[in-house]
C-alpha positions, 0 to 999 in steps of 0.5 A, spaced: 282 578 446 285 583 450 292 583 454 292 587 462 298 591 460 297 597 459 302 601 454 304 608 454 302 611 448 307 616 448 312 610 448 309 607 443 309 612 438 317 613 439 317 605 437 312 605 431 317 612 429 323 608 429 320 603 425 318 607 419 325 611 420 328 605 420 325 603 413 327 610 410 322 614 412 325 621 414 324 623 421 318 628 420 314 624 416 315 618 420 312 621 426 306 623 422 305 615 420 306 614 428 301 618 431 296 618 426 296 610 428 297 611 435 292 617 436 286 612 432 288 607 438 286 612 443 280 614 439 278 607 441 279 605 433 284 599 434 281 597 426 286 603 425 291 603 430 298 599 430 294 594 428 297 597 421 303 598 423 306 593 419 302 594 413 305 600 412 311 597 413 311 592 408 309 597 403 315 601 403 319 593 402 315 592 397 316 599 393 309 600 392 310 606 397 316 610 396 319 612 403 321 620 401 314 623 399 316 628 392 309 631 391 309 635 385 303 641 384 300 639 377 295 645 378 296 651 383 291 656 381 289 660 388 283 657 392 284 651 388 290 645 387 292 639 385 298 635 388 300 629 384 302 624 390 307 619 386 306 613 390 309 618 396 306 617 404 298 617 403 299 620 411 304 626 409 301 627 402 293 628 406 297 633 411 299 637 406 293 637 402 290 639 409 295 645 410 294 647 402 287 647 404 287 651 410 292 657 407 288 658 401 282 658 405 284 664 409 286 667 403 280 666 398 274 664 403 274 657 400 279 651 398 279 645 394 285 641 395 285 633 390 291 629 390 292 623 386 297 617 386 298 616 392 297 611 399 292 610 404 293 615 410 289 612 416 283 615 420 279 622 414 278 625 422 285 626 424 287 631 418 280 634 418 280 635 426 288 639 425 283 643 420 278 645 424 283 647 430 285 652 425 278 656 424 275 651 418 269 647 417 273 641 414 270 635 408 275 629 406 274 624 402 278 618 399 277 612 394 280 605 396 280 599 393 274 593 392 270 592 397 263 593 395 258 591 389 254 596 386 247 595 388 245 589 385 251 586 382 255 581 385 262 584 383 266 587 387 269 594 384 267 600 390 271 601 395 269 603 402 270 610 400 270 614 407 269 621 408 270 625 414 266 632 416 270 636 421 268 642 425 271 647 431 265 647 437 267 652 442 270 650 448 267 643 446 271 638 443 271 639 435 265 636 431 268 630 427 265 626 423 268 619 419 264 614 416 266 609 411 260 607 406 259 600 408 256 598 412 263 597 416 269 599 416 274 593 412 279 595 418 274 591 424 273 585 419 280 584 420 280 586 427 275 581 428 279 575 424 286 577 428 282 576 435 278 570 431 271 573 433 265 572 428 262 578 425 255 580 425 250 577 420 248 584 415 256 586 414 258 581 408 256 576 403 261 571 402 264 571 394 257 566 393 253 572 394 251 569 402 250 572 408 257 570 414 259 571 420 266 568 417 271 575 417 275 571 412 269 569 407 268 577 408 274 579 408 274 573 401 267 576 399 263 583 398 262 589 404 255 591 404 254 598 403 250 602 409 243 603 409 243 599 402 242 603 397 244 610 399 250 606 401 252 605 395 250 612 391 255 616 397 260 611 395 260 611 388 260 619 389 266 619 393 269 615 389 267 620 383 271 626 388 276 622 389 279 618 383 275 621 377 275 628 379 283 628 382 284 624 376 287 618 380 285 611 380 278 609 381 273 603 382 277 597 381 283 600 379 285 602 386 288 597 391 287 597 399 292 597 403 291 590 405 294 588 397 302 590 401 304 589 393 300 593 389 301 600 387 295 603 391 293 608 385 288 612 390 286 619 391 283 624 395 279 630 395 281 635 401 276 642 402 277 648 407 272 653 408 273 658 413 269 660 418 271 667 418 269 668 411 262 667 413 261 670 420 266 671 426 269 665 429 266 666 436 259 667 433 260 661 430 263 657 437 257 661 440 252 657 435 256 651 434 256 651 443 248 651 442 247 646 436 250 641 440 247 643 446 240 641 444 242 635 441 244 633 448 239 636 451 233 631 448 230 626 453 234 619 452 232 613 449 231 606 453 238 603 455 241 609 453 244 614 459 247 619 455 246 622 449 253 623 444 256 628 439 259 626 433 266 625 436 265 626 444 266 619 445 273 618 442 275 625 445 272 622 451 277 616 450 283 620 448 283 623 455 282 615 458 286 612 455 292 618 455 292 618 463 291 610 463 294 607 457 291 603 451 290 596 452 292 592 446 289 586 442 294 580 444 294 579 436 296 586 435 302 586 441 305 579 437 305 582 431 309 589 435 313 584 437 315 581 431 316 587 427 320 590 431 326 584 431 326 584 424 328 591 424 333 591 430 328 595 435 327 590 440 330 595 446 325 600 444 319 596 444 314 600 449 311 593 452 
């Protein structure tokens, strides 16, 4: 259920920086957490907005994500790097293998970045959006803690497994594209249990390998994979990206964010290709303008009244909700509310 007041997403910003700075996390980086968090609510993903506030937060408290993020470079061989997170800021170590990413394609055309050991970071589109602002096509992929069975097990050990695909358009906001590999992000089933709303049948099983509507029995039980079975094989590849080719964890050795205590033991893989490397920027914005055109321009389907790009409409919704503000779950402003008295910040909230 949503609340009438509108709050500044600016001034919510400030708030959730305070809150990380005041849990030890250094300035700079407790920005980036902030306006990671606050930039998916203006997106319009709420499943990835402040809602996870507090489980940021209650990682640092449990020392399973150390609040001054110490990467060490364990391979750093031209185009391509590998960064040990240790346990460090998912949010700071990903912008890092975006910018490693980002300089070393400059330089050799192409640049694959991996981290490991390191944390959950919030919505892939972000770091990939920041990239293809800077002149390259973008890919991240991350692995995540069991949420999924393989295609025809009854065990959860694959996780979500997102990847995002990033690219600049012209005038036209970036080509962004950022997907979970079940069927749905893990986020909006807890989205659905804090407004105490059923799923959609076809997002989960319960741990007894039965359809539900129950976010908890969902949350308790399995995930299922997009399109079934390519489902699942995109996943299990992410995941080989991600965890066993960075060297980090991988299937059920890695933990979600939601597991507040326990270490996450995730990674990811960061790649940067520049545009300039394989023709001019404005020949490619020119083309990029037409591809996207053409997508547009195709008749609409019945109960349809316009055809979108990927990343259109959360560009369209960032604009919104900048000038109108963001309209939060109650469920979301309680737990604001309750954070911020336990860590002194009461004055500051934004609402």
């Amino acid at each position: 259920m949503s609340t009438s007041i509108r709050v500044d997403p600016v001034n919510l910003t400030e708030f959730a920086t305070a809150v990380y700075t005041n849990a030890g996390i250094p300035d700079t980086d407790a920005g980036l957490i902030a306006d990671t968090l606050v930039q998916a609510d203006l997106w319009g993903h709420q499943s990835h907005g402040v809602l996870r506030l507090g489980w940021y937060l209650d990682r640092i408290r449990n020392g399973v994500m150390t609040p001054v993020t110490r990467p060490e470079f364990e391979v750093d061989a031209g185009a391509v790097a590998l960064i040990n997170g240790r346990d460090g800021v998912g949010h700071v170590l990903v912008d890092l293998a975006r910018k490693e990413a980002v300089l070393r394609a400059k330089k050799h055309g192409i640049a694959v970045v991996g981290v490991h050991t390191s944390n959950h970071f919030g919505t892939c589109m972000y770091y990939t959006r920041l990239g293809a602002l800077d002149g390259c096509v973008m890919l991240l992929t991350s692995n995540g803690g069991p949420a999924m069975a393989p295609w025809g097990g009854s065990r959860k050990i694959i996780g979500t497994n997102p990847l995002s695909v990033a690219a600049p358009a012209g005038s036209l906001p970036p080509l962004l594209v950022d997907m979970a590999n079940t069927g749905v992000a893990r986020g909006k089933i807890y989205l659905a249990r804090n407004r105490q709303l059923p799923i959609p049948l076809g997002w989960a099983l319960t741990s007894t390998g039965e359809p539900t509507t129950d976010p908890q029995e969902a949350i308790d039980g399995i995930i299922l994979p997009m399109a079934e079975h390519k489902g699942y094989a995109i996943a299990v590849m992410v995941d080989m990206l991600s965890g066993v080719l960075t060297g980090s964890g991988f299937l059920s050795a890695v933990h979600s964010p939601y597991k507040t205590a326990e270490k996450s033991n995730c990674g990811h893989l960061m790649v940067a290709m520049n545009i300039e490397a394989f023709q001019p920027q404005e020949q490619f914005n020119t083309r990029m303008e037409a591809f996207i055109g053409e997508i547009k321009s195709v008749p609409l389907a019945k109960g349809h009244d316009e055809v979108f790009y990927p990343g259109e409409i959360e560009a369209n919704n960032d604009k919104r909700y900048r000038r109108e503000g963001l309209l939060l779950p109650e469920d979301t402003l309680a737990d604001l509310r309750r954070i911020a008295v336990e860590s002194g910040l009461s004055s500051k909230l934004p609402f």
